[in-house]
Backbone of each chain as ProteinMPNN parsed JSONL, in Angstrom:
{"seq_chain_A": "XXXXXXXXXXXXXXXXXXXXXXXXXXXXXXXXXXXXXXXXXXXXXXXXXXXXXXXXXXXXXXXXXXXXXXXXXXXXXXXXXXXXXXXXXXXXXXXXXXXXXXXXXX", "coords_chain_A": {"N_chain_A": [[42.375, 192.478, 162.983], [39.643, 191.166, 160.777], [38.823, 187.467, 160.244], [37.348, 186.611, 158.336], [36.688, 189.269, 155.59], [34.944, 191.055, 153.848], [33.682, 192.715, 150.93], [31.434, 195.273, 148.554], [31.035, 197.019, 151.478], [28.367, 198.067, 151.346], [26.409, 198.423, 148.447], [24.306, 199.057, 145.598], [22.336, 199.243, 143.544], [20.688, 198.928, 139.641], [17.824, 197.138, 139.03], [18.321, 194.512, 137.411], [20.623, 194.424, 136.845], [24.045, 192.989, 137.022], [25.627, 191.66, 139.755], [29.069, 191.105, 141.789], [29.877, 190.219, 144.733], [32.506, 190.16, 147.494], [34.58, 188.04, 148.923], [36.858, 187.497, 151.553], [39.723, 185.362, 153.596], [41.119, 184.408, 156.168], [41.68, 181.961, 157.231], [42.082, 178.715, 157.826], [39.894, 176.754, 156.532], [37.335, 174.436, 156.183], [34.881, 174.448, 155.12], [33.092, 177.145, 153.35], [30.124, 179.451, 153.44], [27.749, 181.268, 152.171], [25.321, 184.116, 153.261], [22.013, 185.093, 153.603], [20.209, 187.743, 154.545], [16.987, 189.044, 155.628], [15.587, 192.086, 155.694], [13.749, 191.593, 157.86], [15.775, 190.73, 159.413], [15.719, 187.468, 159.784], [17.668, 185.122, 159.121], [18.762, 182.7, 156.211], [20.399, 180.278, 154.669], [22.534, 180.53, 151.544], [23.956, 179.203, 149.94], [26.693, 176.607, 150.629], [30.132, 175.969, 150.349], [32.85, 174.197, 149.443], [34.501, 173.619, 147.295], [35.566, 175.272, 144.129], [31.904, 176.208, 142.262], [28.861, 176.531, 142.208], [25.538, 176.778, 141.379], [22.627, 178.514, 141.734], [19.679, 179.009, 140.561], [19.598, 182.64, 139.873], [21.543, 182.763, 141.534], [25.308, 182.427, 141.5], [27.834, 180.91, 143.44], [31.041, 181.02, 143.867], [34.255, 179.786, 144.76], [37.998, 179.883, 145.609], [40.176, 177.679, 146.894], [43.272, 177.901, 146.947], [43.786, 181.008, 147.004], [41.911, 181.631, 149.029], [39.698, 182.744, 148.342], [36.011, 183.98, 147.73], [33.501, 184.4, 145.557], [30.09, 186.019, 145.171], [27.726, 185.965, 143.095], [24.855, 188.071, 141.475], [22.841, 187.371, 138.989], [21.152, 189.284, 136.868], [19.696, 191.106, 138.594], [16.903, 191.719, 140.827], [14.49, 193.24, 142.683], [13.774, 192.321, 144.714], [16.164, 191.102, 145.544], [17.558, 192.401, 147.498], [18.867, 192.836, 150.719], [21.103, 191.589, 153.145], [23.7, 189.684, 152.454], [25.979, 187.757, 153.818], [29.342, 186.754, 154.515], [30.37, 183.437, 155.53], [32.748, 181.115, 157.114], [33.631, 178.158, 158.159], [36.194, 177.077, 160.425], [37.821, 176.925, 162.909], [35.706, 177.403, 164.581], [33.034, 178.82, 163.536], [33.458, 181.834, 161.673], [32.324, 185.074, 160.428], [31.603, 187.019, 158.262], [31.28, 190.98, 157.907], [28.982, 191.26, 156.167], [27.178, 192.465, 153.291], [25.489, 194.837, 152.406], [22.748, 195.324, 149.841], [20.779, 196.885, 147.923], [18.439, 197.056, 145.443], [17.264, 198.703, 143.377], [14.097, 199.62, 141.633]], "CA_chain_A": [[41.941, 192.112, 161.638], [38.65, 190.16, 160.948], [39.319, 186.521, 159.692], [36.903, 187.074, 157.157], [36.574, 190.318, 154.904], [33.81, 191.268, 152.867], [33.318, 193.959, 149.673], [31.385, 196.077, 149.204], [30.149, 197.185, 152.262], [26.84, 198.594, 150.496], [25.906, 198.093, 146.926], [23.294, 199.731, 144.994], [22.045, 198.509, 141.586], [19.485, 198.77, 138.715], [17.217, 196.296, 138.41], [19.076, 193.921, 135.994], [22.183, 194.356, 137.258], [24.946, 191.641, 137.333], [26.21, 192.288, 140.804], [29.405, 190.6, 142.34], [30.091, 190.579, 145.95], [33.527, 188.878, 147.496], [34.819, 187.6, 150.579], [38.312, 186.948, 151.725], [39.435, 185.117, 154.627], [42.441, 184.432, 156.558], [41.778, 181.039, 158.272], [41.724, 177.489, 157.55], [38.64, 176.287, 156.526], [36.418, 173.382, 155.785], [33.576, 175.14, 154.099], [32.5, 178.238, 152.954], [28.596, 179.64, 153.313], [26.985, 182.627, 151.585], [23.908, 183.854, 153.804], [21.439, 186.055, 153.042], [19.733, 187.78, 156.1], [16.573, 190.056, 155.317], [15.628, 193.032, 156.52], [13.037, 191.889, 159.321], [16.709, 190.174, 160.148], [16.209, 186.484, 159.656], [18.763, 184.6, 158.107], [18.688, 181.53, 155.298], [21.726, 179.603, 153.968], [21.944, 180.241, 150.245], [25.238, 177.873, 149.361], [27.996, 175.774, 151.338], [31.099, 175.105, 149.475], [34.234, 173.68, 149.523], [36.084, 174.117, 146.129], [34.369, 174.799, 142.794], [31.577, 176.409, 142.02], [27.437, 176.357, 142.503], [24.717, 177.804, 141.174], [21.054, 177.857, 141.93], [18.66, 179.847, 140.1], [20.264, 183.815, 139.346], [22.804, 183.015, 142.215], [26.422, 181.839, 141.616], [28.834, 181.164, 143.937], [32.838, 180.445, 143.495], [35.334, 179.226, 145.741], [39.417, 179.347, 145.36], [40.801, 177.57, 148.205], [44.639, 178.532, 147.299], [43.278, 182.636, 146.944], [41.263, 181.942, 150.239], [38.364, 184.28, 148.378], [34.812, 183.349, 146.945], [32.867, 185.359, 145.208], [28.508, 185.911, 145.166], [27.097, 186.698, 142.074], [23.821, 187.788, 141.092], [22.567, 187.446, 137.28], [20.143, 190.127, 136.027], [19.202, 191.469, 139.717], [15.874, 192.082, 140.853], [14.528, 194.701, 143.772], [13.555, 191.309, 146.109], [17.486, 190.228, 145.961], [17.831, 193.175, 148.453], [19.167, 192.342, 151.479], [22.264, 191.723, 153.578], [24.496, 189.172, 152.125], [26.782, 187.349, 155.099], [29.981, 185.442, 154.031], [30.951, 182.571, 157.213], [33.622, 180.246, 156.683], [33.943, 176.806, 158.914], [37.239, 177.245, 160.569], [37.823, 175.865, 164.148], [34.956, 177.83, 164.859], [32.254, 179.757, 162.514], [33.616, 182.986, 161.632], [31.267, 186.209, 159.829], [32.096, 188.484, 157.611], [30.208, 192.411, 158.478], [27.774, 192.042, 155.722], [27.249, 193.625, 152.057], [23.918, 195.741, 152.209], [22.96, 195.196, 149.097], [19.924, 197.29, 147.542], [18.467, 196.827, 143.914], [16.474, 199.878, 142.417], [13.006, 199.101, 140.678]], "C_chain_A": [[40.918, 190.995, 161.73], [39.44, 188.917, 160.337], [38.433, 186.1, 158.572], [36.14, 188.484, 156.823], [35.766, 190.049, 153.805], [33.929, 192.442, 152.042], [32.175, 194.007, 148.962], [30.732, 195.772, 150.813], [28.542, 197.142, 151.821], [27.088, 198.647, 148.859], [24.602, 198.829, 146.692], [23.203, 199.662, 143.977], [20.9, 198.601, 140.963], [19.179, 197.412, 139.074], [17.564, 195.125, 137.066], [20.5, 193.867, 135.868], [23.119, 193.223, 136.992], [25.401, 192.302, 138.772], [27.005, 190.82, 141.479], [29.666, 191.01, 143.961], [31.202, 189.158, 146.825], [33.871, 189.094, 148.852], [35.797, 186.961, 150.265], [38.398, 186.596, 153.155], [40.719, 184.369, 154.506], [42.586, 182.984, 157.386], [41.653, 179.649, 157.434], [40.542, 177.32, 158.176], [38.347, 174.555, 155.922], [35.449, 173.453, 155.062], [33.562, 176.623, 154.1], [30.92, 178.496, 153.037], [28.58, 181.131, 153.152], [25.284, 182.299, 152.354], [23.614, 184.867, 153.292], [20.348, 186.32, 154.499], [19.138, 189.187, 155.65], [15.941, 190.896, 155.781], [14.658, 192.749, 158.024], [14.376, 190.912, 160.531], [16.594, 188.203, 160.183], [17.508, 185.503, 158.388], [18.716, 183.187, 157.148], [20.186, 181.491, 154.541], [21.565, 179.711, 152.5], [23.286, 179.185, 149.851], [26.156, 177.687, 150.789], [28.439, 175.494, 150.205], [32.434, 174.987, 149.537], [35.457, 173.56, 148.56], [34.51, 174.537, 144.9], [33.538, 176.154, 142.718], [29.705, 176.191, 141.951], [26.531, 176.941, 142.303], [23.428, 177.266, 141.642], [20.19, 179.233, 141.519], [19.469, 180.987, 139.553], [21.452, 183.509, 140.184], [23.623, 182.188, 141.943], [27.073, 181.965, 142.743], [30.447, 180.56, 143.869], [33.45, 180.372, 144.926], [37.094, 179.185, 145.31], [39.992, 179.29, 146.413], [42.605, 178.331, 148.453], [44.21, 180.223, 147.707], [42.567, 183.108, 147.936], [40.456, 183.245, 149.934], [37.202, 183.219, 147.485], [34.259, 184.77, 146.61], [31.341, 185.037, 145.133], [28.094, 186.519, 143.691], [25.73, 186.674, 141.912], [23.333, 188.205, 139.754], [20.951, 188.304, 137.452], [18.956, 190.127, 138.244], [17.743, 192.072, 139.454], [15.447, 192.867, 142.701], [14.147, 193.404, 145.191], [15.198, 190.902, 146.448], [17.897, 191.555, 147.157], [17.671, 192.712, 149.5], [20.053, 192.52, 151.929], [23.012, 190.353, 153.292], [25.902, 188.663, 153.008], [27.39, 186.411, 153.987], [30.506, 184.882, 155.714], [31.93, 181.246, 156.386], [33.639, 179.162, 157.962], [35.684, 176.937, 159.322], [37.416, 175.655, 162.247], [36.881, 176.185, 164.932], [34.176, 178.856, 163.244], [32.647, 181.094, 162.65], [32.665, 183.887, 160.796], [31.623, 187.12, 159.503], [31.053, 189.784, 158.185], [29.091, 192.13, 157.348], [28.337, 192.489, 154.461], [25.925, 193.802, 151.942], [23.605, 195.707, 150.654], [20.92, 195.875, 148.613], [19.49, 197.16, 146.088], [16.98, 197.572, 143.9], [15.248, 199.361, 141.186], [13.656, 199.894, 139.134]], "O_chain_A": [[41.079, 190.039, 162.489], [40.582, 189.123, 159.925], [38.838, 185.183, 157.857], [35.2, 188.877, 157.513], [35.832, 189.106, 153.016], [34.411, 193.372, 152.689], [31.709, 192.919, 148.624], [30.172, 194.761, 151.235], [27.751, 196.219, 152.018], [28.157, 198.981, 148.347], [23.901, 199.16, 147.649], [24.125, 200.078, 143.276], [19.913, 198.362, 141.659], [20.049, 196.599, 139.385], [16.997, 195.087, 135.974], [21.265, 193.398, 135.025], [22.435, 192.278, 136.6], [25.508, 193.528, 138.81], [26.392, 189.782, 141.724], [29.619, 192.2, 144.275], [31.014, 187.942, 146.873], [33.579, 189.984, 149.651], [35.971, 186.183, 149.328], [37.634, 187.096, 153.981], [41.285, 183.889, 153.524], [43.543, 182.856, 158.15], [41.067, 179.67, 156.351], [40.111, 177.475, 159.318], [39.132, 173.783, 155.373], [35.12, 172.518, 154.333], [34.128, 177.212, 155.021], [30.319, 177.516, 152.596], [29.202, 181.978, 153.793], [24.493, 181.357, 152.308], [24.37, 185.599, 152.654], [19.867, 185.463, 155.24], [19.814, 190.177, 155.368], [15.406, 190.38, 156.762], [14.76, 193.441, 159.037], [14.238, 190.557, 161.702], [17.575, 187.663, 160.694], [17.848, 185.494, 157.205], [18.54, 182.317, 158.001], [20.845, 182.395, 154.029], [20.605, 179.116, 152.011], [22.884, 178.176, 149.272], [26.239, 178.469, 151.737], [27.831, 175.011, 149.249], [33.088, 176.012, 149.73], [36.671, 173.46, 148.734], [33.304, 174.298, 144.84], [34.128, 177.195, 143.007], [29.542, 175.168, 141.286], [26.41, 177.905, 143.059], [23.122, 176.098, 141.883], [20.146, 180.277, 142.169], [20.209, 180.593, 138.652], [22.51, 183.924, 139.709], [23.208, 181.03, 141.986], [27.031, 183.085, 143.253], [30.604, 179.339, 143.823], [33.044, 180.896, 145.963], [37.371, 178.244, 144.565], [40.383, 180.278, 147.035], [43.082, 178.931, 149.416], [44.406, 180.543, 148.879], [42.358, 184.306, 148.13], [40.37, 184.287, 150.584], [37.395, 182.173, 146.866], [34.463, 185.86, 147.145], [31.097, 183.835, 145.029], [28.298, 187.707, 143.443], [25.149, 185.605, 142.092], [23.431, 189.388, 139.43], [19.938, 187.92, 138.038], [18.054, 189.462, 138.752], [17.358, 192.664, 138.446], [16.224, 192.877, 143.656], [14.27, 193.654, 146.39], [15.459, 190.419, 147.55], [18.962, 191.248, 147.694], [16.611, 192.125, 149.717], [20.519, 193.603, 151.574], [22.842, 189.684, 154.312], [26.923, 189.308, 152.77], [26.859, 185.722, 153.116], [30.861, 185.547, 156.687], [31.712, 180.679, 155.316], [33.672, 179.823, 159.0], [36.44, 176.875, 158.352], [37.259, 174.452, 162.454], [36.82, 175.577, 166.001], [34.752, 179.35, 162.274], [32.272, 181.669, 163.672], [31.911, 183.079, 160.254], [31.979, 188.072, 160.198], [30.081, 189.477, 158.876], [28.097, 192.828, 157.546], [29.511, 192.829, 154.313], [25.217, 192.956, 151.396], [24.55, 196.252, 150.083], [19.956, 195.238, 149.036], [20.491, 197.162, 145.37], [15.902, 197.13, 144.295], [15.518, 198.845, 140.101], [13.065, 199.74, 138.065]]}, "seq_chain_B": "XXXXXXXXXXXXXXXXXXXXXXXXXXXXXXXXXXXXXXXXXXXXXXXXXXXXXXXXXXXXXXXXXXXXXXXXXXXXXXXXXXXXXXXXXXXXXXXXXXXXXXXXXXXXXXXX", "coords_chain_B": {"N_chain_B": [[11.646, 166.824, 159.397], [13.728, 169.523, 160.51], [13.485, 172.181, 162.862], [14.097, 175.143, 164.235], [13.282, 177.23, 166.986], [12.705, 180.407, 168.458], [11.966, 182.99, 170.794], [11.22, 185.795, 172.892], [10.106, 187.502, 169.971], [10.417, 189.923, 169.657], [12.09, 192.431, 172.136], [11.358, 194.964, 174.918], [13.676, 196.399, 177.471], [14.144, 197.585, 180.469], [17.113, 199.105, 181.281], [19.356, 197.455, 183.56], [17.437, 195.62, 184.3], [16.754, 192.038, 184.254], [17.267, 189.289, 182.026], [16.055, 186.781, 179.851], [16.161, 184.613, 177.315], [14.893, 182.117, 174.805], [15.793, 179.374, 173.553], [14.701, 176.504, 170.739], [15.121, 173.469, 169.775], [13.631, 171.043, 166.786], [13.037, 167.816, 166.052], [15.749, 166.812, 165.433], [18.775, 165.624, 167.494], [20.951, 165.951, 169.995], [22.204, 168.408, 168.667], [25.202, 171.098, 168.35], [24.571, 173.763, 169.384], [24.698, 177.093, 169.239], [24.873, 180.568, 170.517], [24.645, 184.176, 169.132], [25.139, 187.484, 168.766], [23.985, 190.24, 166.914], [24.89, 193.42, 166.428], [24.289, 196.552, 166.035], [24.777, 197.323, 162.646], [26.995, 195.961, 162.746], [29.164, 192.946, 162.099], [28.001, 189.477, 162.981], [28.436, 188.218, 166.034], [29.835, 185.853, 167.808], [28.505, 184.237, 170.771], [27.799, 182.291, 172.791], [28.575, 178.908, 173.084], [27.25, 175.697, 172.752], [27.878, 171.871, 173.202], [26.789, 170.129, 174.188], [24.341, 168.588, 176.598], [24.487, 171.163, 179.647], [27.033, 171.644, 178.698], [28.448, 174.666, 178.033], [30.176, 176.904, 176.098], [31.973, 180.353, 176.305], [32.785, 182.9, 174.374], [32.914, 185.201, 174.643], [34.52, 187.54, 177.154], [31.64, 189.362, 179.333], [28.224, 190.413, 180.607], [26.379, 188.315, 180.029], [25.142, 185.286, 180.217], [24.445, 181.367, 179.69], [22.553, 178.706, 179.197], [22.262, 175.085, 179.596], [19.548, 173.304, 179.66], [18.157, 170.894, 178.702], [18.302, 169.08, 175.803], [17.907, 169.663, 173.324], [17.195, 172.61, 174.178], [18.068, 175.96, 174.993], [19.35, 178.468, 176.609], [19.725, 181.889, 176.855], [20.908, 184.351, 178.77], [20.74, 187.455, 181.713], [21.246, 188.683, 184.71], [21.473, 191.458, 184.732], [21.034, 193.73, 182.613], [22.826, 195.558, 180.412], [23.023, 198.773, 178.679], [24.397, 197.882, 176.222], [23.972, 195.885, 175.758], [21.67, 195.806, 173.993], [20.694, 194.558, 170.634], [20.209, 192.436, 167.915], [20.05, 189.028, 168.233], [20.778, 185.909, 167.725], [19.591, 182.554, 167.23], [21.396, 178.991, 167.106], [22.183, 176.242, 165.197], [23.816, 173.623, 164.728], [24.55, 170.062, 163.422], [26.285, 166.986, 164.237], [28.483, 167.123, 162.231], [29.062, 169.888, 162.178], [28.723, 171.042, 160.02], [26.878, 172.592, 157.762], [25.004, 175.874, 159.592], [22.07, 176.335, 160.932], [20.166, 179.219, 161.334], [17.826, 180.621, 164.257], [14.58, 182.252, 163.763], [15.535, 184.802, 165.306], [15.797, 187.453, 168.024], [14.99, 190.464, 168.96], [16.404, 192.527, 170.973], [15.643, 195.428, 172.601], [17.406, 197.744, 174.456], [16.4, 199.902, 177.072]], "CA_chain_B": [[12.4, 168.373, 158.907], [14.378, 170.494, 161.646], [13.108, 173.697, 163.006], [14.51, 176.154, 165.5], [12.426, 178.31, 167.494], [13.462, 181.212, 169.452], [11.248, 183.815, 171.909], [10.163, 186.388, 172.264], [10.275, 188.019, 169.031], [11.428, 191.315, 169.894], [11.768, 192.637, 173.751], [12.512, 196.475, 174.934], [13.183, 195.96, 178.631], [15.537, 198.444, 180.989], [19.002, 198.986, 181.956], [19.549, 196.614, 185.096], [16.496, 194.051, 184.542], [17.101, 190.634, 184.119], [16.946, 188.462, 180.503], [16.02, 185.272, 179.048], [15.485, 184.424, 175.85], [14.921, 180.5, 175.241], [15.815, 178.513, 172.081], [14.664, 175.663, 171.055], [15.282, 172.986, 168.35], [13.133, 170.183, 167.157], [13.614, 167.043, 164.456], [17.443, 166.669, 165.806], [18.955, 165.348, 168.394], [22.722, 166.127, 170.157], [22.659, 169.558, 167.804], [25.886, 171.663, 168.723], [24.034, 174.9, 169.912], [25.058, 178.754, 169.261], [24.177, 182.457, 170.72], [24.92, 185.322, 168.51], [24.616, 188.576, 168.647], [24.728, 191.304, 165.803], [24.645, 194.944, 166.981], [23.829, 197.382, 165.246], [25.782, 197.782, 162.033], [27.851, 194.783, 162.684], [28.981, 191.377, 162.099], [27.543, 188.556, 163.934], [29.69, 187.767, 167.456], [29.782, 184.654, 168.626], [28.414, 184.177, 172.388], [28.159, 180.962, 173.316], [28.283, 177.049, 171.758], [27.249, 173.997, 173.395], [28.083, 170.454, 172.516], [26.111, 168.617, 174.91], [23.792, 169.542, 177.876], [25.183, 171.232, 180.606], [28.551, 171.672, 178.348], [28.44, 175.776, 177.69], [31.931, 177.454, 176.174], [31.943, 181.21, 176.36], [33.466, 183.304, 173.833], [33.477, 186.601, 174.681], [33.686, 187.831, 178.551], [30.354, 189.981, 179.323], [27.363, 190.068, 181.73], [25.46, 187.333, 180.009], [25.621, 183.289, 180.719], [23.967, 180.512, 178.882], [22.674, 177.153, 180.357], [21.344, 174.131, 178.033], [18.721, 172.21, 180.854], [18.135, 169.831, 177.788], [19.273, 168.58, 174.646], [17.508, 170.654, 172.197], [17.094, 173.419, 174.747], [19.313, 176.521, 174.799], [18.438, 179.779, 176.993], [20.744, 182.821, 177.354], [20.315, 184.994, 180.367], [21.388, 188.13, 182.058], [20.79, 189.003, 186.016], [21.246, 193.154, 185.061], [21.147, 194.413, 181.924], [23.423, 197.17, 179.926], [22.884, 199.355, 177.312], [25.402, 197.992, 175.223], [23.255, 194.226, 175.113], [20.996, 195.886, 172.744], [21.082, 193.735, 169.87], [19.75, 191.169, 167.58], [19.993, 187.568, 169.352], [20.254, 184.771, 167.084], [20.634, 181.207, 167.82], [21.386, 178.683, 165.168], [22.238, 174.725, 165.181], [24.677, 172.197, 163.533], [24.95, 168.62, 163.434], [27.729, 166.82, 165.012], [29.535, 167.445, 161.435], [29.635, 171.264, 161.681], [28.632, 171.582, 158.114], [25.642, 174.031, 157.911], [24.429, 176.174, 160.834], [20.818, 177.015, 160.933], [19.345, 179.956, 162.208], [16.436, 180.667, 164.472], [14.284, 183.427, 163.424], [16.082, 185.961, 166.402], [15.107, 188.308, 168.694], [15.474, 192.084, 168.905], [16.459, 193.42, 172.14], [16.279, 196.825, 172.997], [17.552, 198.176, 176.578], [17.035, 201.26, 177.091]], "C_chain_B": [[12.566, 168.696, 160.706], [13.725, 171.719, 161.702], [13.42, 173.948, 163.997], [13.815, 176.985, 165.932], [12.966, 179.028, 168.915], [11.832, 182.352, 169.754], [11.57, 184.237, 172.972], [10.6, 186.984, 171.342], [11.299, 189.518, 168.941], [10.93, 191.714, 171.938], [12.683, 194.317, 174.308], [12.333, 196.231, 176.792], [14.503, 197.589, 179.269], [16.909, 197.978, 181.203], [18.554, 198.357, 183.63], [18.926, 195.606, 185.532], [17.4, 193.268, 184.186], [16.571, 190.168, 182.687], [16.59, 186.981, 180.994], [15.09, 185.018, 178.181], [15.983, 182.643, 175.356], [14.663, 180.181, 173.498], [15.327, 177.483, 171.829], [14.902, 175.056, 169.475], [14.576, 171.627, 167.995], [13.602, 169.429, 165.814], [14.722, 166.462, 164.51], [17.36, 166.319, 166.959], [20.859, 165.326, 169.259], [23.288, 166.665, 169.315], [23.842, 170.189, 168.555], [24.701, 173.188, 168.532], [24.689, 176.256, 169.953], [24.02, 179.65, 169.722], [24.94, 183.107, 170.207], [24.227, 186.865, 168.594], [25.19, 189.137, 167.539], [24.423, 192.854, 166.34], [24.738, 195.272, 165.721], [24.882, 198.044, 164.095], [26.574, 197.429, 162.122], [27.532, 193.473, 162.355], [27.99, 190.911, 163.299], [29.165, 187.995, 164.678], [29.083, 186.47, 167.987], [29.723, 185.004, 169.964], [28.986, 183.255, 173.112], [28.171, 179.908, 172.39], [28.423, 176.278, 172.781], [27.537, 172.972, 172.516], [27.273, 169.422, 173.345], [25.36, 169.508, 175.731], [24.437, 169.482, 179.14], [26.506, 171.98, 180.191], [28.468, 173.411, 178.165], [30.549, 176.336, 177.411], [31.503, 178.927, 175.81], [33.159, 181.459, 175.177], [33.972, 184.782, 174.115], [32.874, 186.861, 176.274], [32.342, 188.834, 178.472], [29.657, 189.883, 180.51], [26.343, 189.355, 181.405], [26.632, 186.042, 179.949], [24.644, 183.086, 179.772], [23.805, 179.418, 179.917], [21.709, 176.37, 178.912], [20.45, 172.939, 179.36], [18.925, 171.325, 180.001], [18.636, 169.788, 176.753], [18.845, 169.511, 173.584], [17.052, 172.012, 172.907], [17.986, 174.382, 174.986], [18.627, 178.39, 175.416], [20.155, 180.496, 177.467], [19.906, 184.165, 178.178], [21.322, 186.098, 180.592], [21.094, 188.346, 183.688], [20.601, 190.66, 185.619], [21.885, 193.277, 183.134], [21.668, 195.674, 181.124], [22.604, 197.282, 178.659], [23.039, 198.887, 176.038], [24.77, 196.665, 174.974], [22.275, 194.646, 173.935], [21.224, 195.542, 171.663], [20.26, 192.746, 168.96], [20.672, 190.237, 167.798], [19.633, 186.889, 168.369], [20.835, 183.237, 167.338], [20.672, 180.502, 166.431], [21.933, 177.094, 166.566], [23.279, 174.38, 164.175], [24.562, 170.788, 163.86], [26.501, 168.329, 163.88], [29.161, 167.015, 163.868], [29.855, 168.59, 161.014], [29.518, 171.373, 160.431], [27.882, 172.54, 157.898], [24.981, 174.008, 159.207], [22.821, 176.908, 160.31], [19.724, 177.655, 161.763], [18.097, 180.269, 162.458], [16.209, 182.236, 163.721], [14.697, 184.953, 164.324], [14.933, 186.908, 167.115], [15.721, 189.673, 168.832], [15.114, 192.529, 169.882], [16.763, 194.348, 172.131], [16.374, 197.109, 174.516], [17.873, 199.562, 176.612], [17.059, 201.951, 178.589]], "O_chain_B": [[11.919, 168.334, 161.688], [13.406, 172.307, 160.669], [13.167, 173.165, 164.913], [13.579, 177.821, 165.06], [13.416, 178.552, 169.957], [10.862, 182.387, 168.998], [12.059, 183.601, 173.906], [11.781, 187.256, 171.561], [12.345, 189.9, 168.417], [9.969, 191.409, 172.646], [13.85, 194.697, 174.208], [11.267, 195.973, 177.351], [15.317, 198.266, 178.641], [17.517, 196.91, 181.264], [17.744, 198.729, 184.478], [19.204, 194.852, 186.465], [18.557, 193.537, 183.864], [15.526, 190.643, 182.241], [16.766, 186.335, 182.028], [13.863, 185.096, 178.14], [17.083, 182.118, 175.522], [13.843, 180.53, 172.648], [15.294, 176.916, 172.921], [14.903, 175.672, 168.409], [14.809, 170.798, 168.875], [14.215, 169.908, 164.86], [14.909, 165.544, 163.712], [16.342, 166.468, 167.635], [21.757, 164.586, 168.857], [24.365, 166.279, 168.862], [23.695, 169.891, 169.74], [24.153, 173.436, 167.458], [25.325, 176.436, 170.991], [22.808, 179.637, 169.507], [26.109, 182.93, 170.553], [23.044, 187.19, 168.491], [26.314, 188.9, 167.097], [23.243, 193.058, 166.624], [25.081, 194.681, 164.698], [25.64, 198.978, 164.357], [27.488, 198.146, 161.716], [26.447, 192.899, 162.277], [27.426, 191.564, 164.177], [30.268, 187.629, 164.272], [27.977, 186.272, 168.489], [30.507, 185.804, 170.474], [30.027, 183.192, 173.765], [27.862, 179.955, 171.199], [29.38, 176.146, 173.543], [27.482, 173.076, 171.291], [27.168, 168.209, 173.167], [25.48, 170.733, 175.759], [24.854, 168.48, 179.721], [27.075, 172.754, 180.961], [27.539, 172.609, 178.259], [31.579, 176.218, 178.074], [30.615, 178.942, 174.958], [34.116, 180.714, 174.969], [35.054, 185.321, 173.883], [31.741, 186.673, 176.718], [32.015, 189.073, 177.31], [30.211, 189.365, 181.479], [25.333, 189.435, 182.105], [27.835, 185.828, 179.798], [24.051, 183.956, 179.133], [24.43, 179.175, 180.949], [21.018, 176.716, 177.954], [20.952, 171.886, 179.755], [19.937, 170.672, 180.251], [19.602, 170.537, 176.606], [19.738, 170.125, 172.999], [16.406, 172.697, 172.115], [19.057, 173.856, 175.29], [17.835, 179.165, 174.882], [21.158, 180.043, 178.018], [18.781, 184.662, 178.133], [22.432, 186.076, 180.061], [20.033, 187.724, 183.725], [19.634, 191.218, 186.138], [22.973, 192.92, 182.683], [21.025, 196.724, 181.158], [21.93, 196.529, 177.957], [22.363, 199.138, 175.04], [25.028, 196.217, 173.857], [22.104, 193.873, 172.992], [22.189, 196.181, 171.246], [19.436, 192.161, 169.663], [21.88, 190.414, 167.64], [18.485, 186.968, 167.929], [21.98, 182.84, 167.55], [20.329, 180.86, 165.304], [22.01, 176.939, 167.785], [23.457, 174.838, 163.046], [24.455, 170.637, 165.077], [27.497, 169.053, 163.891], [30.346, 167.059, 164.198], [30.556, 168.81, 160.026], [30.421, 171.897, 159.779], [28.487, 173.611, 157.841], [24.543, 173.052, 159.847], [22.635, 177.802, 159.484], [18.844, 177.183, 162.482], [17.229, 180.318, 161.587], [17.033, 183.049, 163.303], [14.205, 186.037, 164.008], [13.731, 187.055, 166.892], [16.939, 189.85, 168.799], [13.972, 192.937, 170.09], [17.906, 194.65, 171.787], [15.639, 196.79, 175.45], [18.892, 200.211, 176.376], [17.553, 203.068, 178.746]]}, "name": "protein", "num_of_chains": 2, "seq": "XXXXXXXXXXXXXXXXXXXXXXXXXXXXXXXXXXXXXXXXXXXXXXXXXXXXXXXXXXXXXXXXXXXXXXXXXXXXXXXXXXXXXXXXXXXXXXXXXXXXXXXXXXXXXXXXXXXXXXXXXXXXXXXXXXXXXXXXXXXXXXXXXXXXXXXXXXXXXXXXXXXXXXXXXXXXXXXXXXXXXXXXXXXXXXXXXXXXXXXXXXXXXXXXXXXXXXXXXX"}
């Protein structure tokens, strides 16, 4: 069993979408990070977080440490938020969820 | 500002050559150091992590090593090459407080 789990795998959405995407995880942590890693494969940090809640621009992200899940949201999707969507959690080492492929339809 | 730089970009080499692909990190100083790989249609696997130079901890057995000559320096290596290394290669960085890791732009090995 991974020590963090991701949903969906793949996604596929209008243009305008709301689209959530969640991650569960089985380990004591210290932080949480939502990456985003695009197709020519580099990767950028879009949040770290530790309880709570964070937004920046269309993206939310949540945190419930008892529920050990966060969730990614993206408000009124657009065909650039396509990508691959990595959840990693801070444990005693950096663990990595597989990924949610995440496509958005002009 | 910090920046990580990794090379060569992408590399298709054979089954049984030899690797090395060389990281580097600048702006920082006594970064904790990662190698990752993601195969194809997977997570990212932890390779290696340094904490110092010289210090290397292996995570997963294999037929690649790691060596850190210097402090912001970070090269992973093979003597013979499989199939199964084909992969994107990414390194990444933290600070001594493990809070955010930041990755180089990777490399895409193919071995065929």
């Amino acid at each position: 069993k991974n020590e963090v789990e991701q949903s969906p795998q793949n996604l596929t959405a209008q243009e305008g979408e709301f689209i959530t995407i969640n991650c569960s995880y089985s380990v004591g942590i210290s932080a949480l990070h939502w990456l985003q890693q695009h197709p020519g494969g580099g990767i950028v940090s879009l949040f770290m977080l530790s309880s709570g809640k964070k937004k920046h621009g269309r993206l939310i992200a949540t945190i419930n440490i008892q529920e050990k899940h966060s969730s990614l949201h993206i408000t009124a999707s657009h065909p650039r938020d396509s990508a691959v969507y990595i959840c990693a959690v801070n444990g005693n080492q950096f663990y990595f969820g597989t990924g949610t492929s995440l496509t958005v339809i002009p | 500002s910090q920046t990580i730089h990794q090379w060569p970009a992408t590399l298709v080499q054979p089954v049984g050559s030899p690797l090395s692909l060389e990281c580097t990190v600048e702006g920082t100083s006594n970064p904790n150091l990662y190698w990752y790989r993601q195969a194809a249609g997977r997570g990212l696997q932890l390779l290696f992590y340094s904490v110092g130079i010289g210090q290397i901890s292996s995570e997963v057995p294999q037929n690649l090593s790691a060596s850190r000559p210097q402090d912001r320096q970070f090269i992973l290596s093979s003597k013979k090459l499989l199939l199964s290394d084909s992969g994107f290669y990414l390194c990444a960085w933290t600070g001594v407080s493990r809070d955010t890791q930041y990755f180089g732009p990777g490399t895409r090995l193919t071995v065929l």
